[in-house]
mmCIF file as gemmi writes it, N, C-alpha and C atoms, coordinates in Angstrom:
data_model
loop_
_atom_site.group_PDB
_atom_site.id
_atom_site.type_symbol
_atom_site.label_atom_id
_atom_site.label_alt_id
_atom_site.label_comp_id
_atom_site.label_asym_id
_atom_site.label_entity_id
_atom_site.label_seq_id
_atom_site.pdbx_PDB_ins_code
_atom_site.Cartn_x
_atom_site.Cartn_y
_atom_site.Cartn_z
_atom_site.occupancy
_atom_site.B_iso_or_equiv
_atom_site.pdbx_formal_charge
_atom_site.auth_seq_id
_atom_site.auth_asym_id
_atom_site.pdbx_PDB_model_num
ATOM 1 N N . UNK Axp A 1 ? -121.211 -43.601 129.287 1 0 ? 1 A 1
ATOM 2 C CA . UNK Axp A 1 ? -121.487 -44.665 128.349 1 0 ? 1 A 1
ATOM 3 C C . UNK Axp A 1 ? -120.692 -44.403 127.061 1 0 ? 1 A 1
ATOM 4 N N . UNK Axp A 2 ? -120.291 -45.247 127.121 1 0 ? 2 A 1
ATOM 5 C CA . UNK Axp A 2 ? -118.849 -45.136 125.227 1 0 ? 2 A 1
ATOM 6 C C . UNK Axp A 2 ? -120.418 -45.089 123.922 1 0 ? 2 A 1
ATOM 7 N N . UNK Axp A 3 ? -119.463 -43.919 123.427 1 0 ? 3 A 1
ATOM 8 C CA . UNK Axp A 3 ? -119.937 -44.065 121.872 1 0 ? 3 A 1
ATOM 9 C C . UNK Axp A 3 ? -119.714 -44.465 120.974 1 0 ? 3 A 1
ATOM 10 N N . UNK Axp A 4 ? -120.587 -45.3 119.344 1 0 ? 4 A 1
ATOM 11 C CA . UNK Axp A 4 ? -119.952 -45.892 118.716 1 0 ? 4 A 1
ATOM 12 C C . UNK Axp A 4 ? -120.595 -45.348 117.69 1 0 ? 4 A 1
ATOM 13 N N . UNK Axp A 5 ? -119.577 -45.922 116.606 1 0 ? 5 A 1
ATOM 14 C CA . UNK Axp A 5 ? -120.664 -45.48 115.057 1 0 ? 5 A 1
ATOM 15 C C . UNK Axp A 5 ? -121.553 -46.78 115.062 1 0 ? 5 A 1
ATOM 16 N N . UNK Axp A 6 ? -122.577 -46.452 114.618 1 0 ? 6 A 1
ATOM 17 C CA . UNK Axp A 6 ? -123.848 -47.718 114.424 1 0 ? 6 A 1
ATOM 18 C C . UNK Axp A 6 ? -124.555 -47.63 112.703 1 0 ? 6 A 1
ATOM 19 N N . UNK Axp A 7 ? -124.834 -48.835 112.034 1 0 ? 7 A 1
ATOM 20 C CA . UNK Axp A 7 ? -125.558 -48.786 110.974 1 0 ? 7 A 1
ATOM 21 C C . UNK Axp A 7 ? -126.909 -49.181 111.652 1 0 ? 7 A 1
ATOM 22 N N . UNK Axp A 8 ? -127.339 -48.463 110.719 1 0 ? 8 A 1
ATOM 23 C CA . UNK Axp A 8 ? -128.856 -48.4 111.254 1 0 ? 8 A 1
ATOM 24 C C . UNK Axp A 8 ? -129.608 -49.021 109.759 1 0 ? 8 A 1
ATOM 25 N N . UNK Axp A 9 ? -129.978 -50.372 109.746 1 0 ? 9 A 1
ATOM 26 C CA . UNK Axp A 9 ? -131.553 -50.794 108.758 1 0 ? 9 A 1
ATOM 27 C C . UNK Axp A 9 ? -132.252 -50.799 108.766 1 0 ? 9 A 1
ATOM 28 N N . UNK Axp A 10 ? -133.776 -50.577 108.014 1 0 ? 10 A 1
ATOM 29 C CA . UNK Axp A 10 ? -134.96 -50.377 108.481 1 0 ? 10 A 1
ATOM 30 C C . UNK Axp A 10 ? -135.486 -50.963 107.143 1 0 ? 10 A 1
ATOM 31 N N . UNK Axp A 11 ? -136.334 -51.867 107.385 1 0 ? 11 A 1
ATOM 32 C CA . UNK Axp A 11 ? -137.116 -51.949 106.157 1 0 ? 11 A 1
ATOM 33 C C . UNK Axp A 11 ? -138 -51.456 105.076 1 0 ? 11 A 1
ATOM 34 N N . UNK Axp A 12 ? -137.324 -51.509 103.968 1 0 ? 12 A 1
ATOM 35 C CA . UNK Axp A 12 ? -138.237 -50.044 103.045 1 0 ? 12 A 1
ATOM 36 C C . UNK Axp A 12 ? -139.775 -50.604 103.042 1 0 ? 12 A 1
ATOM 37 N N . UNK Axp A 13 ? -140.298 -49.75 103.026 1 0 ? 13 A 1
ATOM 38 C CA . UNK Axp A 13 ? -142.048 -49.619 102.776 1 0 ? 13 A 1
ATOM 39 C C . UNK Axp A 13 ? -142.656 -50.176 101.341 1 0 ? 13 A 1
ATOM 40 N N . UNK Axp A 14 ? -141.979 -51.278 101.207 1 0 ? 14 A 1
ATOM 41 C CA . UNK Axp A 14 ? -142.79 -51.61 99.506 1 0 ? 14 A 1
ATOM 42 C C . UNK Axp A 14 ? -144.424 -51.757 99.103 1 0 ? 14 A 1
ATOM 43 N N . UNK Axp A 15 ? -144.501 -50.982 98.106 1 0 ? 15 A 1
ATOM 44 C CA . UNK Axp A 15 ? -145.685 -51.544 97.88 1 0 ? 15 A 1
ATOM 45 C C . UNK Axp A 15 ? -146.018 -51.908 96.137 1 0 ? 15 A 1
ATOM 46 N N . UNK Axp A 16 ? -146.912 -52.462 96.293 1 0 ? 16 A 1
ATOM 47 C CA . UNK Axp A 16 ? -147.096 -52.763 94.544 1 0 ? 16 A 1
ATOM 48 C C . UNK Axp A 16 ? -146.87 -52.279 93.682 1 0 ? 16 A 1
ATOM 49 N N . UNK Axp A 17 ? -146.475 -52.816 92.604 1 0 ? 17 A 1
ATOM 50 C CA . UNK Axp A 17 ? -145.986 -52.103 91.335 1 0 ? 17 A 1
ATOM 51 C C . UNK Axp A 17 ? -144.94 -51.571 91.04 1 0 ? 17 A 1
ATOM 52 N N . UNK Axp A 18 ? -144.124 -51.353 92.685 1 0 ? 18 A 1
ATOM 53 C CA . UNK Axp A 18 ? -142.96 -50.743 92.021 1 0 ? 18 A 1
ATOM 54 C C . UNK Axp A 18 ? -141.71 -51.5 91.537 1 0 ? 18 A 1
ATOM 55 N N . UNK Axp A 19 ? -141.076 -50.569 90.823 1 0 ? 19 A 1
ATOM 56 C CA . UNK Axp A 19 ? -139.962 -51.286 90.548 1 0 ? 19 A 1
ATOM 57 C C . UNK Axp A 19 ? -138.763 -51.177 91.279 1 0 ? 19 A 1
ATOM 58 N N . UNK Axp A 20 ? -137.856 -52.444 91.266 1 0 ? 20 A 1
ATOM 59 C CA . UNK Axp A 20 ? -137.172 -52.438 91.452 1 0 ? 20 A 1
ATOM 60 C C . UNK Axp A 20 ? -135.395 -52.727 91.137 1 0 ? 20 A 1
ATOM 61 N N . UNK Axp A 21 ? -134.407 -52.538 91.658 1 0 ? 21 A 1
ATOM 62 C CA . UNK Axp A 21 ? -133.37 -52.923 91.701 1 0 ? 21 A 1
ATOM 63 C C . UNK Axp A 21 ? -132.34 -53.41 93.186 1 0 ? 21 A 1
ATOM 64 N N . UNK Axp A 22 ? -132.013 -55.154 92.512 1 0 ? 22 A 1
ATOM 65 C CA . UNK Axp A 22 ? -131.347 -55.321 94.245 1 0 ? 22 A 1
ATOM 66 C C . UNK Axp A 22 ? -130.099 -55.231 93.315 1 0 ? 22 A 1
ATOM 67 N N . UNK Axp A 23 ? -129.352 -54.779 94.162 1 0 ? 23 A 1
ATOM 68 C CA . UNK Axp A 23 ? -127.774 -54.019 93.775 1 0 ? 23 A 1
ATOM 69 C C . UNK Axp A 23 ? -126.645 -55.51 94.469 1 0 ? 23 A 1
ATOM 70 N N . UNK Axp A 24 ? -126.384 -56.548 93.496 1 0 ? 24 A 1
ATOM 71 C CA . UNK Axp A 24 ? -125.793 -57.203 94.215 1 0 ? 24 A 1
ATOM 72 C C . UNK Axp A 24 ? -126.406 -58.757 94.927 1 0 ? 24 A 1
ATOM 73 N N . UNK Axp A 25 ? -125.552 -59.619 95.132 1 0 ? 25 A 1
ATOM 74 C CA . UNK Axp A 25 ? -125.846 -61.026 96.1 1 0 ? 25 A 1
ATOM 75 C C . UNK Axp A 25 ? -126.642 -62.117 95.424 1 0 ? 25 A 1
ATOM 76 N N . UNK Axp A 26 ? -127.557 -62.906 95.586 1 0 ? 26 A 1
ATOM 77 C CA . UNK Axp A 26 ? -127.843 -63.792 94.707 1 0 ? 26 A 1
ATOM 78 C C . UNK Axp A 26 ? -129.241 -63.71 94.2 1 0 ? 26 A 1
ATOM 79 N N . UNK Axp A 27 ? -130.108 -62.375 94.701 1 0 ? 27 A 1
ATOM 80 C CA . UNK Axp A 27 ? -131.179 -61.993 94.36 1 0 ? 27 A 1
ATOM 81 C C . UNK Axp A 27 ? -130.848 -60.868 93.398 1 0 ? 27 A 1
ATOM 82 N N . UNK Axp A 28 ? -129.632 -60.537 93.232 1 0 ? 28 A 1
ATOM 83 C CA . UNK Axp A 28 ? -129.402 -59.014 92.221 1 0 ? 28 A 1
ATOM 84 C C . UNK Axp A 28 ? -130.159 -58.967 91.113 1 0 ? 28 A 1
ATOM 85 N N . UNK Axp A 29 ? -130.336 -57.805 90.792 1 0 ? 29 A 1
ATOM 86 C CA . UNK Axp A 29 ? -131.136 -57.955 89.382 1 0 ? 29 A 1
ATOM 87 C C . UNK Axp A 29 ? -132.745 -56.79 89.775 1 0 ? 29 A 1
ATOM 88 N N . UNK Axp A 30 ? -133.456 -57.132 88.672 1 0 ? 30 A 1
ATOM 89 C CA . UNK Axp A 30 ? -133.914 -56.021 88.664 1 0 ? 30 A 1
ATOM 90 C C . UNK Axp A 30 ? -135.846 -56.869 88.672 1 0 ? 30 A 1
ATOM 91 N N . UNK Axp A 31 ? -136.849 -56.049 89.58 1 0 ? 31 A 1
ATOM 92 C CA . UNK Axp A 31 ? -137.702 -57.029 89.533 1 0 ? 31 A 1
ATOM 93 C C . UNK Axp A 31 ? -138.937 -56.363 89.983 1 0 ? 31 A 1
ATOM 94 N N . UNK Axp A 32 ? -140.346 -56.406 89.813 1 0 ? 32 A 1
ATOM 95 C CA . UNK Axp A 32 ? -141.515 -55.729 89.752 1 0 ? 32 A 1
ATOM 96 C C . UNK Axp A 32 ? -142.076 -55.905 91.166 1 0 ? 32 A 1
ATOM 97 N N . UNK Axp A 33 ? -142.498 -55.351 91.994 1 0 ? 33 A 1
ATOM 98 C CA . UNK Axp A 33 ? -143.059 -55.976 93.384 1 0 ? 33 A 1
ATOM 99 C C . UNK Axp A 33 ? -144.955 -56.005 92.755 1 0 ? 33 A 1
ATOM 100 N N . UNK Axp A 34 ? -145.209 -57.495 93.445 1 0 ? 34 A 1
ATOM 101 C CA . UNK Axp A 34 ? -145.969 -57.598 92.682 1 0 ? 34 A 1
ATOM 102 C C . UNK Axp A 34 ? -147.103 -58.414 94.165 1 0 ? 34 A 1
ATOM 103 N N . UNK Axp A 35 ? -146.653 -58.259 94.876 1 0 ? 35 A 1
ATOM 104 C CA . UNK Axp A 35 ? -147.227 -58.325 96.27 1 0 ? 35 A 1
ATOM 105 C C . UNK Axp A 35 ? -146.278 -58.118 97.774 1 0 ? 35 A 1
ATOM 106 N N . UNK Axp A 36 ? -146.976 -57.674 98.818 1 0 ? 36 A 1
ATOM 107 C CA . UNK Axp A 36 ? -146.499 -57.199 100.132 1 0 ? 36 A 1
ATOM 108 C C . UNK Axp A 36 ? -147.26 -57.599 100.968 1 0 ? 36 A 1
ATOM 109 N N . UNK Axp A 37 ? -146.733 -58.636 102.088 1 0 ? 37 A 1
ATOM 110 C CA . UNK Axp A 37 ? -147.242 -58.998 103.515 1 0 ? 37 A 1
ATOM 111 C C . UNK Axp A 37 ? -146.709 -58.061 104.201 1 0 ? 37 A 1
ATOM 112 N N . UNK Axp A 38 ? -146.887 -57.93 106.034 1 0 ? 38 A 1
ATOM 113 C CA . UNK Axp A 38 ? -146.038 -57.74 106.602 1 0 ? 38 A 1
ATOM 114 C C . UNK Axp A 38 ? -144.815 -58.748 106.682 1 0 ? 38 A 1
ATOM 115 N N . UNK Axp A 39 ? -144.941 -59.746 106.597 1 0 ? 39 A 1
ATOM 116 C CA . UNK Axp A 39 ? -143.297 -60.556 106.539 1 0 ? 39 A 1
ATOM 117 C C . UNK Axp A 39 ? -142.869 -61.016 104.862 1 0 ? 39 A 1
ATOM 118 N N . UNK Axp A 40 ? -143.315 -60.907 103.951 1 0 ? 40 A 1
ATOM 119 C CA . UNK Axp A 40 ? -143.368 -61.883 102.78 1 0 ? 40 A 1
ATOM 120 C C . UNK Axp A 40 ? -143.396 -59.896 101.588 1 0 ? 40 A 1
ATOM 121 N N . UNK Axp A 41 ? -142.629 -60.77 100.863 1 0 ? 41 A 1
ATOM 122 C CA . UNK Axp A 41 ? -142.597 -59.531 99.518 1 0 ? 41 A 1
ATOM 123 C C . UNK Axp A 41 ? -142.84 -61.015 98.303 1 0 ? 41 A 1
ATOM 124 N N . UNK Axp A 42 ? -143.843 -60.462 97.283 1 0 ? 42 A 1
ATOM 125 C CA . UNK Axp A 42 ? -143.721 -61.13 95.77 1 0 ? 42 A 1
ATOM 126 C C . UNK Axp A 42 ? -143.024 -60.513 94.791 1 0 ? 42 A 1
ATOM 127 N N . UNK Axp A 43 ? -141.981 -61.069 94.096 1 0 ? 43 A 1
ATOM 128 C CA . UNK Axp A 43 ? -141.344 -60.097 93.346 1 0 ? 43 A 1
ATOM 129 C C . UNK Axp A 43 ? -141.506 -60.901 91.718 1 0 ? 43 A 1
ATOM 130 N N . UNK Axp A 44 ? -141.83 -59.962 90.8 1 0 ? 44 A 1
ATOM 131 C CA . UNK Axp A 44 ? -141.864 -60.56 89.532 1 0 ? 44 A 1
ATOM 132 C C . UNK Axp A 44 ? -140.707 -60.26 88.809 1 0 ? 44 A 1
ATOM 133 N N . UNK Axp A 45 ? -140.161 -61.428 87.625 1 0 ? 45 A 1
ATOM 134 C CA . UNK Axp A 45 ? -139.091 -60.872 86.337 1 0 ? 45 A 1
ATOM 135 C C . UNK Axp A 45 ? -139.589 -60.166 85.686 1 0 ? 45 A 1
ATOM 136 N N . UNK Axp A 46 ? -138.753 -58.77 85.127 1 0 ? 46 A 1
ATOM 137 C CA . UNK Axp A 46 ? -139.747 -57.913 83.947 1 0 ? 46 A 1
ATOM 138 C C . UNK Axp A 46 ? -139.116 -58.981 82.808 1 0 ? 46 A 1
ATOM 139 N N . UNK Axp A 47 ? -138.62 -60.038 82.832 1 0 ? 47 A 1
ATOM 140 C CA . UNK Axp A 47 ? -137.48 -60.408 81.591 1 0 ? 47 A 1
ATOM 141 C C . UNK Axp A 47 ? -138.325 -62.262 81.528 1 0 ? 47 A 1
ATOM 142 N N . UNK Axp A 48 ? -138.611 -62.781 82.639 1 0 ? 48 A 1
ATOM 143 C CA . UNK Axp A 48 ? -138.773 -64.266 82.737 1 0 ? 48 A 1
ATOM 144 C C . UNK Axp A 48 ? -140.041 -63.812 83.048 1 0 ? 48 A 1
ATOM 145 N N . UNK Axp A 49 ? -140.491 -63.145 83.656 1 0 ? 49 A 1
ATOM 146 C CA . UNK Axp A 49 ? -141.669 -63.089 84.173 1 0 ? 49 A 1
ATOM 147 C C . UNK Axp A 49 ? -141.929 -63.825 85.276 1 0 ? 49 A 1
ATOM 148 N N . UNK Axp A 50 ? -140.983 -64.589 86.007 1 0 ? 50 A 1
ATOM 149 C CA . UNK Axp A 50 ? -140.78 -65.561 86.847 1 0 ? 50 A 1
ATOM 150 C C . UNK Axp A 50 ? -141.234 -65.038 88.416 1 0 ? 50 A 1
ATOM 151 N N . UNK Axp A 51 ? -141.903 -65.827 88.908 1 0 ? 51 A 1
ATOM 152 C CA . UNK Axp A 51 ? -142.394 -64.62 90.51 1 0 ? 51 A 1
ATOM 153 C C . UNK Axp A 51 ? -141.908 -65.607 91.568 1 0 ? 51 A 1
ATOM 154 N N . UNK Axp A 52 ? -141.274 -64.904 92.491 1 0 ? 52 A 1
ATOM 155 C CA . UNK Axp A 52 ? -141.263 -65.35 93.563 1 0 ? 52 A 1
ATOM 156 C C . UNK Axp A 52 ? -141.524 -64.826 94.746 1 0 ? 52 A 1
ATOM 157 N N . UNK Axp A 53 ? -141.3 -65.685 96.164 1 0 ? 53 A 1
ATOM 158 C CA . UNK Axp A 53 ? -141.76 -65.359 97.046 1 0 ? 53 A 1
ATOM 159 C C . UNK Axp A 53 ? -140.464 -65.064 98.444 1 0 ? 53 A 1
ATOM 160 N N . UNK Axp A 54 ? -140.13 -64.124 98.786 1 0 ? 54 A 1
ATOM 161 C CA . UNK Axp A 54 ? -138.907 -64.068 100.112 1 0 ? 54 A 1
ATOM 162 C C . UNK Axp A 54 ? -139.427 -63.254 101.21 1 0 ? 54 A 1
ATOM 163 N N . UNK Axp A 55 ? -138.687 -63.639 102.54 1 0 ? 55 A 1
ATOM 164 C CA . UNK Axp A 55 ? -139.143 -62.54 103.323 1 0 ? 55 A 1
ATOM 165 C C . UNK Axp A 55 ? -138.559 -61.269 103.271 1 0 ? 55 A 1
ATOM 166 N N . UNK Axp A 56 ? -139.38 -60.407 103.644 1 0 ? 56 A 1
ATOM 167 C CA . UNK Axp A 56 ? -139.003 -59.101 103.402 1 0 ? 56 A 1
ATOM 168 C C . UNK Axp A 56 ? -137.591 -58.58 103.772 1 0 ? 56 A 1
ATOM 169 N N . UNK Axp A 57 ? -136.73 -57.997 103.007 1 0 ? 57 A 1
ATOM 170 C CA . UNK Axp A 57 ? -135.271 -57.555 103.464 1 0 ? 57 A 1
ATOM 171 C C . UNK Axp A 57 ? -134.953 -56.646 103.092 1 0 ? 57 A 1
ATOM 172 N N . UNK Axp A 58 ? -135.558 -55.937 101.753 1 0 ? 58 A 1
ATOM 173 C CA . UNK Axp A 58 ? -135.017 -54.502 101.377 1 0 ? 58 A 1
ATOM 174 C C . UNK Axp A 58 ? -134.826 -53.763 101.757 1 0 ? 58 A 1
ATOM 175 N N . UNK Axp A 59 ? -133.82 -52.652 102.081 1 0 ? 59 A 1
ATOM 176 C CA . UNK Axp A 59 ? -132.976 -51.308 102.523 1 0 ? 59 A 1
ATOM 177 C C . UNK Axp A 59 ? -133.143 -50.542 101.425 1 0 ? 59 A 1
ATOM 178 N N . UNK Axp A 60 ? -133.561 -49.336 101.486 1 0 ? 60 A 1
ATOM 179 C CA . UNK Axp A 60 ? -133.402 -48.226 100.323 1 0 ? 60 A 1
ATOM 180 C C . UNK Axp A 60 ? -131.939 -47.59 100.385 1 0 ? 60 A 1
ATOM 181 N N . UNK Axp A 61 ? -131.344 -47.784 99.205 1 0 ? 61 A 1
ATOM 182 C CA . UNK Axp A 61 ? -129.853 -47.347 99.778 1 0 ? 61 A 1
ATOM 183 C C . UNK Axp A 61 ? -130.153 -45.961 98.469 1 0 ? 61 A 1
ATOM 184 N N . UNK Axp A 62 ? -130.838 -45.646 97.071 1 0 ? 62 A 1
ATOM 185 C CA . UNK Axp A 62 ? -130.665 -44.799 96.845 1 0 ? 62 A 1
ATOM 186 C C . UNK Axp A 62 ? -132.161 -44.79 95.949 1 0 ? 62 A 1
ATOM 187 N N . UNK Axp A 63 ? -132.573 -43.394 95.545 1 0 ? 63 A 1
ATOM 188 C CA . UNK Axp A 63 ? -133.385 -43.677 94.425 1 0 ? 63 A 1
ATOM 189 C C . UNK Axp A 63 ? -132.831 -43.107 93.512 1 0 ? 63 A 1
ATOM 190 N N . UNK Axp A 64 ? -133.331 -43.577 91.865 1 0 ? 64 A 1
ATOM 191 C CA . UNK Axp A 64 ? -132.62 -43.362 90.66 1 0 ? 64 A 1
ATOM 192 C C . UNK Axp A 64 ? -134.093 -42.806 89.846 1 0 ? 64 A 1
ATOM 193 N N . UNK Axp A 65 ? -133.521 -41.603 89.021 1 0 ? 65 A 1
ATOM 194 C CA . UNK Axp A 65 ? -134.518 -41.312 88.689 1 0 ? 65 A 1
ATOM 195 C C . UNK Axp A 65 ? -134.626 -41.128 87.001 1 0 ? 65 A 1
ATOM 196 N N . UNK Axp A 66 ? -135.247 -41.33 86.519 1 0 ? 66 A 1
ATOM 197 C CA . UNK Axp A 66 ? -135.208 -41.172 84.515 1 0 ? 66 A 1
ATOM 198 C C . UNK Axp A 66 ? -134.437 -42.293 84.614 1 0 ? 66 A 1
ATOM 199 N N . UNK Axp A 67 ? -134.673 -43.66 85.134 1 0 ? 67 A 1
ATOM 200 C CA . UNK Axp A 67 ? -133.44 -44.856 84.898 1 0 ? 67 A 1
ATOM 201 C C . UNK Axp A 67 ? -133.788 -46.611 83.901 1 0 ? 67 A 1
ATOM 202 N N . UNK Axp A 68 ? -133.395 -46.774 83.11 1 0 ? 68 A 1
ATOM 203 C CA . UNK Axp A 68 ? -133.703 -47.63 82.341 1 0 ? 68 A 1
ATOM 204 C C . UNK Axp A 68 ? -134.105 -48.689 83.318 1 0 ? 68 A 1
ATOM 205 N N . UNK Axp A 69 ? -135.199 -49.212 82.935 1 0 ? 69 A 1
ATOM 206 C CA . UNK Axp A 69 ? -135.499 -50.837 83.143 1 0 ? 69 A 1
ATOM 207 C C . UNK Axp A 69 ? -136.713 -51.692 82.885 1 0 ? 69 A 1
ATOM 208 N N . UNK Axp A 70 ? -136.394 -52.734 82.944 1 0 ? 70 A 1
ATOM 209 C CA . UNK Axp A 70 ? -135.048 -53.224 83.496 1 0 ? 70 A 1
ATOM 210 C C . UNK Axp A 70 ? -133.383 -53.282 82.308 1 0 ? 70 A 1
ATOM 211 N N . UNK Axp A 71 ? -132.739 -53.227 83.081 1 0 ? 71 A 1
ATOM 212 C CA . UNK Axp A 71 ? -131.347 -52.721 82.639 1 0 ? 71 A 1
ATOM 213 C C . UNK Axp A 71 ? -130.848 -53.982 82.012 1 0 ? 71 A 1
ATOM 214 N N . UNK Axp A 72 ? -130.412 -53.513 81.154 1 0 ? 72 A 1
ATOM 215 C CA . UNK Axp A 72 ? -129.688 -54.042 80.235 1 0 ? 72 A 1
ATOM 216 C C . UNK Axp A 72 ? -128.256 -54.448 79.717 1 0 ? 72 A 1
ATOM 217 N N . UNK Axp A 73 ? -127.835 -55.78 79.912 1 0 ? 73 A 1
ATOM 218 C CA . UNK Axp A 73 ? -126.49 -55.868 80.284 1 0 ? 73 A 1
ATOM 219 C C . UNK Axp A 73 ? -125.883 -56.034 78.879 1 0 ? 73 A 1
């Protein structure tokens, strides 16, 4: 059987309160989780305060630690 390189995603484990950062695309920006379904994440603005609702998609690509936010452009 041929071998290949494979990316592998898995959905991060969110749960309330934390914060976040999406790195990029048209959700980028920085935003409070402020509820978790199994299919559905609530995410709040720390800036608008604005909440919304998407299905779940986040990848942990790194954690940052002692890191301003939300960040400031």
């Amino acid at each position: 059987m041929a071998r290949h390189h494979v990316l592998l995603f898995k959905v991060y484990p969110l749960e309330e309160g934390q914060k976040i950062r999406i790195d990029g695309g048209p959700r980028r920006g920085d935003w409070e989780v402020v509820g978790v379904s199994e299919r559905k994440m609530r995410l709040r603005c720390p800036v608008t305060h604005k909440e919304v609702e998407w299905d779940r998609f986040c990848c942990l690509a790194r954690e940052l630690e002692n890191e301003e936010w939300p960040e400031q452009h």
